[in-house]
C-alpha positions in Angstrom: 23.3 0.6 -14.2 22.5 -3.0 -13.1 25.7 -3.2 -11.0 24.3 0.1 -9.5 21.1 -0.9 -8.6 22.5 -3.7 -6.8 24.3 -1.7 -4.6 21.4 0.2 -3.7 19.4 -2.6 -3.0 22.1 -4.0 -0.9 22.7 -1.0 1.2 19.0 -0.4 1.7 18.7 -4.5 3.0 21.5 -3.6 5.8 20.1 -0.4 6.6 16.8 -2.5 7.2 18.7 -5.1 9.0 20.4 -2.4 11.3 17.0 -0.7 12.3 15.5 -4.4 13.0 18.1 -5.1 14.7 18.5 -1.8 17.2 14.7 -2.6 17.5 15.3 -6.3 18.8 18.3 -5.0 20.8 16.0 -2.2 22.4 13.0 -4.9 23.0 15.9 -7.1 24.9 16.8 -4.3 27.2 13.1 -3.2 28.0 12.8 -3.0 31.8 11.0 -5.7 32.9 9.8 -7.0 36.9 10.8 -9.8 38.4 7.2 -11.3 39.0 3.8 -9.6 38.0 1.9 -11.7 41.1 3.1 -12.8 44.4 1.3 -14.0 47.4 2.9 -13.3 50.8 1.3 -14.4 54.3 1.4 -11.6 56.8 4.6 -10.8 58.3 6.1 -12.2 55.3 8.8 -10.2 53.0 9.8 -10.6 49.6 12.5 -8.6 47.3 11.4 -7.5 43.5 13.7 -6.6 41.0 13.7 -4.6 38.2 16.1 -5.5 35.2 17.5 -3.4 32.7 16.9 0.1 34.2 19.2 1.8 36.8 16.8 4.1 38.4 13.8 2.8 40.4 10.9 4.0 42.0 8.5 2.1 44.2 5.1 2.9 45.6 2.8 1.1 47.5 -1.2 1.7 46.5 -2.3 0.7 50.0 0.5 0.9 52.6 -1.7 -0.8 55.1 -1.8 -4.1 53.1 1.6 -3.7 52.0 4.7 -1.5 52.0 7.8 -1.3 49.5 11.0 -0.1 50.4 13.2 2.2 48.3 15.2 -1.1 47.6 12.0 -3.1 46.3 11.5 -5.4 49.1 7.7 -5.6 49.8 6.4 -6.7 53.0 3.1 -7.9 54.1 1.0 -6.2 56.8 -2.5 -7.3 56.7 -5.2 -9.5 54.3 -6.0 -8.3 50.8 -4.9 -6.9 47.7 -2.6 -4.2 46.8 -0.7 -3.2 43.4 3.4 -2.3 43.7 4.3 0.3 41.3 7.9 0.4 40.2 8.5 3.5 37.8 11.6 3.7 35.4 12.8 6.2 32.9 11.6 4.4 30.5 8.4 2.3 31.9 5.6 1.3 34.5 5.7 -1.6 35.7 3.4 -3.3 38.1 3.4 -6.3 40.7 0.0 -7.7 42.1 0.5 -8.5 45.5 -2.4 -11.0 47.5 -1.6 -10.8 51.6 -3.1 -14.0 53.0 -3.3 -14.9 56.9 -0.6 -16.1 58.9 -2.6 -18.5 60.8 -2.3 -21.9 59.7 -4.6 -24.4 61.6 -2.6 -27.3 62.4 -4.1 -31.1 62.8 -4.0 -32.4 66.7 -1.2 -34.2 67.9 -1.2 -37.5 67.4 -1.3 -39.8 70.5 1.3 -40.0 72.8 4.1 -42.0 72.1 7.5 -42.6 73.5 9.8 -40.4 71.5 12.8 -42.3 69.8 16.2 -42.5 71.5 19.0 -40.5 70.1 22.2 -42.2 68.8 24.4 -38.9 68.2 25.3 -38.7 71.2 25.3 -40.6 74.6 22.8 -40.5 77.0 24.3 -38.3 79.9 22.3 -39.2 83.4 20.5 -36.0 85.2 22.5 -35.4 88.4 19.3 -33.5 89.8 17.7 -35.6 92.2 14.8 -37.1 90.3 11.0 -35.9 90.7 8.8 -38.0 92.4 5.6 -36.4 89.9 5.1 -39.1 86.6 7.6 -38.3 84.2 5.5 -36.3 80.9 5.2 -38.1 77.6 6.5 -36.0 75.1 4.3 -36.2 72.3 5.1 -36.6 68.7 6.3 -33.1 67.1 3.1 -31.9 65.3 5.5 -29.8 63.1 8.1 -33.1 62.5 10.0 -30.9 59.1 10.3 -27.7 60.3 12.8 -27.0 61.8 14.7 -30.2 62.0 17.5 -29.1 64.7 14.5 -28.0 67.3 15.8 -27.6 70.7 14.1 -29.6 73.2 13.7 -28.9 76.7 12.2 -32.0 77.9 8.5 -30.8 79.2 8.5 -33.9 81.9 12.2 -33.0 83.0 12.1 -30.3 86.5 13.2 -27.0 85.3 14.9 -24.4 87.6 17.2 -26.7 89.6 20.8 -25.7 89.9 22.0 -28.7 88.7 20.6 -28.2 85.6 22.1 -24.6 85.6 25.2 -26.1 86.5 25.3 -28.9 83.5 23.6 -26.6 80.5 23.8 -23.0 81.4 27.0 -22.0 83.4 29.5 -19.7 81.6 33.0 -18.8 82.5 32.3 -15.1 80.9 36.3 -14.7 80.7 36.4 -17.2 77.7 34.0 -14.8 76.2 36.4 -11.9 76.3 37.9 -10.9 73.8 41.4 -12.9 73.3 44.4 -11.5 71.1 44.0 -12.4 67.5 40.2 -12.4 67.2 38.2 -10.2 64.9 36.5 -7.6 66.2 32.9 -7.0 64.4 31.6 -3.6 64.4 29.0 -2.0 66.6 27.2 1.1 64.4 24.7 3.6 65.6 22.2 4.6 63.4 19.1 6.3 62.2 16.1 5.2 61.3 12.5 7.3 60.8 9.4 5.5 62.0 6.1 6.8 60.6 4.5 5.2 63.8 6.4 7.3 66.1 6.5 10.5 64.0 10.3 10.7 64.6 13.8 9.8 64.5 14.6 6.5 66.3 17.6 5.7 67.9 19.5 1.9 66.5 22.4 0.4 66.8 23.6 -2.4 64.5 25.9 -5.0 65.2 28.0 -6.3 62.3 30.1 -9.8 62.1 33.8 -9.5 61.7 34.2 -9.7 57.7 30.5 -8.5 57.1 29.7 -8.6 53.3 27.0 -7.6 51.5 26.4 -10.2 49.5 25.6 -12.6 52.2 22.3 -13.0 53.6 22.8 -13.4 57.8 20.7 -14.9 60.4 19.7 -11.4 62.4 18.2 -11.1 66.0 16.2 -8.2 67.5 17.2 -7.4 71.2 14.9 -5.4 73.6 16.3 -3.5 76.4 14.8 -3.0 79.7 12.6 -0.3 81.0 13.8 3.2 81.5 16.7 2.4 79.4 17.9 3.1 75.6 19.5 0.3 73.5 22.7 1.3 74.6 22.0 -1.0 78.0 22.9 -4.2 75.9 25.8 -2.3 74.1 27.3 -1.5 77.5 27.5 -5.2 78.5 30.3 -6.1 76.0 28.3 -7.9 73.8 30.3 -6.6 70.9 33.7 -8.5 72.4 30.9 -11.7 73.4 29.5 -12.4 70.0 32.7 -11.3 68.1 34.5 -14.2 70.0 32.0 -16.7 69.5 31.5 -15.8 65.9 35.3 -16.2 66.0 36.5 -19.4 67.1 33.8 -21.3 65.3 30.6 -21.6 68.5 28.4 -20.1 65.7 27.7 -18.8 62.3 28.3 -14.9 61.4 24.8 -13.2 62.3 23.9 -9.8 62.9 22.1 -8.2 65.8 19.5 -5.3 65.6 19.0 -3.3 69.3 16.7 -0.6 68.9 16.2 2.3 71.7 12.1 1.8 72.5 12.0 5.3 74.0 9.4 7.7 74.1 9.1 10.2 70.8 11.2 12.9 72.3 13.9 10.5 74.0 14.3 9.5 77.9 14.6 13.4 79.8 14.0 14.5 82.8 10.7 15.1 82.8 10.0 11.8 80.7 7.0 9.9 82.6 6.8 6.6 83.3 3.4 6.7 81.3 5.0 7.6 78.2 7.7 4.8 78.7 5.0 2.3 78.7 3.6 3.7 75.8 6.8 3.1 74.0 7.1 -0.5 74.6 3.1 -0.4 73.8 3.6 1.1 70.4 6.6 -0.9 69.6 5.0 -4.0 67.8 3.8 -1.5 64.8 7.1 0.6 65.3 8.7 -2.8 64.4 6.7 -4.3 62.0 6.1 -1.3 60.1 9.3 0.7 60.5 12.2 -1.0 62.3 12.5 -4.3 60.2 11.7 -3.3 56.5 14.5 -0.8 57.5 17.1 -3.4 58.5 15.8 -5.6 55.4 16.3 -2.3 53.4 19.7 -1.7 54.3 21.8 -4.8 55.5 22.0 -7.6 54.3 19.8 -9.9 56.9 17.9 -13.1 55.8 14.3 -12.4 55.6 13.7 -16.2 56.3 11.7 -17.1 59.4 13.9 -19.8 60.3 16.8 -17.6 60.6 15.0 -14.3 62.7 15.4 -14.2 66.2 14.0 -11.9 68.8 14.9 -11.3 72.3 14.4 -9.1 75.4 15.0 -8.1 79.1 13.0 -7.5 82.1 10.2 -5.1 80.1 12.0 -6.2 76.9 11.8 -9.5 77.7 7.8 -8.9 78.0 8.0 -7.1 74.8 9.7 -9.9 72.9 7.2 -12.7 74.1 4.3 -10.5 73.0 5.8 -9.6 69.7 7.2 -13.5 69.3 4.1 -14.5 69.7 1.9 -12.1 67.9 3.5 -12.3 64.5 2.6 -16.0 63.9 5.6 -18.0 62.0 8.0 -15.3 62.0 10.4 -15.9 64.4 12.7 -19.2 64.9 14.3 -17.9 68.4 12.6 -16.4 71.2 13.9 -15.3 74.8 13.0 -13.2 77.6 15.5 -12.8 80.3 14.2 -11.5 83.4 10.9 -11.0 82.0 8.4 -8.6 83.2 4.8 -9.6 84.5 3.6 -7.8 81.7 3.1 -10.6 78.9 -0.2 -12.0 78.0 0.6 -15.9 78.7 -2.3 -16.6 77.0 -0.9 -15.9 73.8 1.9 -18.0 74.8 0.5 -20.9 71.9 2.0 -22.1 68.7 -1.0 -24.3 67.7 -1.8 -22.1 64.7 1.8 -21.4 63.5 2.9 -23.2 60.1 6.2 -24.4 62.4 7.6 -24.8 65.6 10.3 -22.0 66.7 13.6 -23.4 67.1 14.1 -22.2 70.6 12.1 -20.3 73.2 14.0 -19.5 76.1 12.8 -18.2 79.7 15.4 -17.4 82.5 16.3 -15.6 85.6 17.7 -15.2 88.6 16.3 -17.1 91.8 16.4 -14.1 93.7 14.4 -11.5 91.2 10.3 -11.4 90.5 10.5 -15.3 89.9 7.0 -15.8 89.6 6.2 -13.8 86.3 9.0 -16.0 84.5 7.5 -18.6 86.5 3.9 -18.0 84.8 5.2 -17.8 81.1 7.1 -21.6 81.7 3.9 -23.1 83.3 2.0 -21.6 80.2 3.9 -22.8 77.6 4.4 -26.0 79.4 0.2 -26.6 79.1 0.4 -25.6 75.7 3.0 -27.8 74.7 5.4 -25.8 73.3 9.1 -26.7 73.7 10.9 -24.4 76.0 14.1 -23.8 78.2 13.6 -22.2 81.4 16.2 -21.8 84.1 17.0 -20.0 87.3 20.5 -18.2 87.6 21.8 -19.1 91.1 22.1 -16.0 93.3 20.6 -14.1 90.6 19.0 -10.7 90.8 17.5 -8.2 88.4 21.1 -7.0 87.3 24.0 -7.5 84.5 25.4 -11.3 85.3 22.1 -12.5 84.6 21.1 -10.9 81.1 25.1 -11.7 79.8 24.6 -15.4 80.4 21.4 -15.1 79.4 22.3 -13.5 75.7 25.1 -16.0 75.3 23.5 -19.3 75.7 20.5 -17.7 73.7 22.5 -17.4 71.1 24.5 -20.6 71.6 21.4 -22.8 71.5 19.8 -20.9 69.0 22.6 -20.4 65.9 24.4 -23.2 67.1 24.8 -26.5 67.0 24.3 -26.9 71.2 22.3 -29.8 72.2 20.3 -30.1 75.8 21.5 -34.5 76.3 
């Protein structure tokens, strides 16, 4: 009888054990969130996570603080509060999210002082003939950490001469065709609906030779020029260009995002120029709102500042100065080729960004609207931000210009180019 109790007892013990422990397995595999709080500036983006539960649903409770994508990443639109909801089979789980402002007021330069001498690389003597105005003082870099590899333009040093084209900026486009052997990346139209618009937009992607999803890739946004769709930079071979470069090392895999900034119902016959203005006009929501949490969403692109470019043509070009300059601390590279007249070069200031961009980079040809490219470089020139501005020789409003143009943007901006 004693023997039998025992055996009891014993099998009641393991069936206790068992139910404690399916309870302590279950309590390990609860869903949880990746972090309950998170601060983002605006313009910022951040990915949350849900572990241990396949199936996730996010939801925003103000979209106009903050939006989620279907993939969790949350991004940042305006000051305030706003509480992510991410629902699971099993659970609701919740994510405080507090938007603070971009703007970042940043001490005064210190005095001038005579910036130090590089010993990388030799000192290579201008072949322009020299300026007879006093040479400007560069001032120490109020922004010294971030980012290290800035590209300096030397504000004192005469822009525009074709000697300086000649030395920094010509390109033998042939070497940028594609040769036997090299990897072709891919070029993919796509889809993508923008609430802003209230329709399908037009997109096309391009993807590095070898793209894989588990790499996150430096991306730039490329605006095309009035009148046109996105297919105006496609057509210029920049698939074979940045598949070569990629290629034989110049620099590092990247993707490249060309939207079409059309009117709702595309560019038809009876499209007005009205309505194509009001494209470019509406684009800065489109984009902030629509086009990039929809790249972020769906390739793998690095949502780091340092590594986001934008850049544009004639109106595009306009577009991407406004939009660079807008969204405070959000992009590292910025160019307009060509530009349009149609920038505010007011705005053309970094003084309340958190860094200085990489690159900015003004061009084109000696024989187009000069003067509005002209007006951005002596703007950003008296606002002290370091720039690149150029004249293409013989230049018009036309092809050669935007292909060298989108080559040495990205040569100086993802690689490891230096202007000495």
């Amino acid at each position: 009888m004693l023997k039998q109790s025992k055996k009891v007892f014993v099998l009641l013990m393991a069936v206790v054990v068992c139910f404690s422990s399916v309870k302590l397995s279950m309590a390990a595999k609860a869903p949880s969130i990746s972090a309950k709080t998170l601060t983002l500036k605006v313009g910022e983006s951040k990915k949350l996570k849900v572990k241990n539960a396949k199936k996730v649903k996010w939801k925003s409770k103000n979209k106009e603080i903050a939006t989620v994508s279907k993939k969790g990443v949350v991004k940042a639109l305006k000051e305030g509060s706003v509480k992510i909801i991410a629902k699971t089979n099993k659970k609701t789980l919740s994510c405080k999210v507090t938007v603070t402002s971009a703007e970042v007021k940043v001490s005064p330069a210190p005095a001038a002082t005579k910036a130090p001498e590089k010993t990388a690389a030799p000192t290579v003597a201008p072949t322009s003939t020299p300026s007879t105005e006093p040479a400007v003082v560069p001032t120490e870099n109020p922004f010294p950490n971030n980012p290290p590899t800035q590209v300096v333009w030397p504000l004192g040093m005469k822009s525009g001469l074709e000697d300086d084209f000649n030395k920094y900026f010509k390109l033998d486009m042939t070497e940028y065709d594609r040769k036997k052997g090299t990897k072709l990346g891919s070029m993919n139209t796509i889809s993508y609906y923008s609430e802003v618009v209230g329709a399908d937009r037009e997109c096309f992607v391009f993807l590095p030779p070898g793209y894989d999803e588990t790499v996150e890739y430096p991306v730039i946004y490329m605006i095309h020029g009035f009148g046109c769709t996105g297919g105006q930079w496609v057509n210029m071979n920049i698939r074979s260009y940045f598949s070569t470069m990629i290629g034989r090392g110049e620099v590092p895999p990247f993707i490249a995002v060309i939207p079409s900034v059309v009117p709702k119902d595309g560019i038809q016959d009876k499209t007005t120029s009205a309505e194509k203005i009001q494209a470019y006009t509406m684009f800065e929501e489109e984009f902030t709102k629509d086009l990039e949490p929809y790249i972020i969403e769906n390739y793998s692109v690095s949502t780091k500042p340092e590594n986001t470019g934008i850049c544009g043509l004639s109106m595009g070009g306009a577009e991407a100065l406004t939009i660079g300059f807008d969204l405070k601390s959000h992009f590292n590279y910025i160019g307009a080729f060509s530009g349009a007249p149609t920038a505010d070069a007011s705005k053309l200031d970094i003084s309340d960004w958190d860094f200085a961009p990489k690159m900015v980079m003004i061009c084109i040809g000696d024989k187009d609207m000069v003067e509005g490219s002209l007006n951005y470089h002596n703007a950003l020139t008296e606002n002290g931000v370091e720039h690149i501005w150029y004249l293409y020789p013989g230049g018009e409003h036309s092809d050669p210009v935007w292909k060298n143009a989108i080559i040495n943007f990205v040569r100086y901006s993802l690689g490891d180019m230096e202007l000495s």
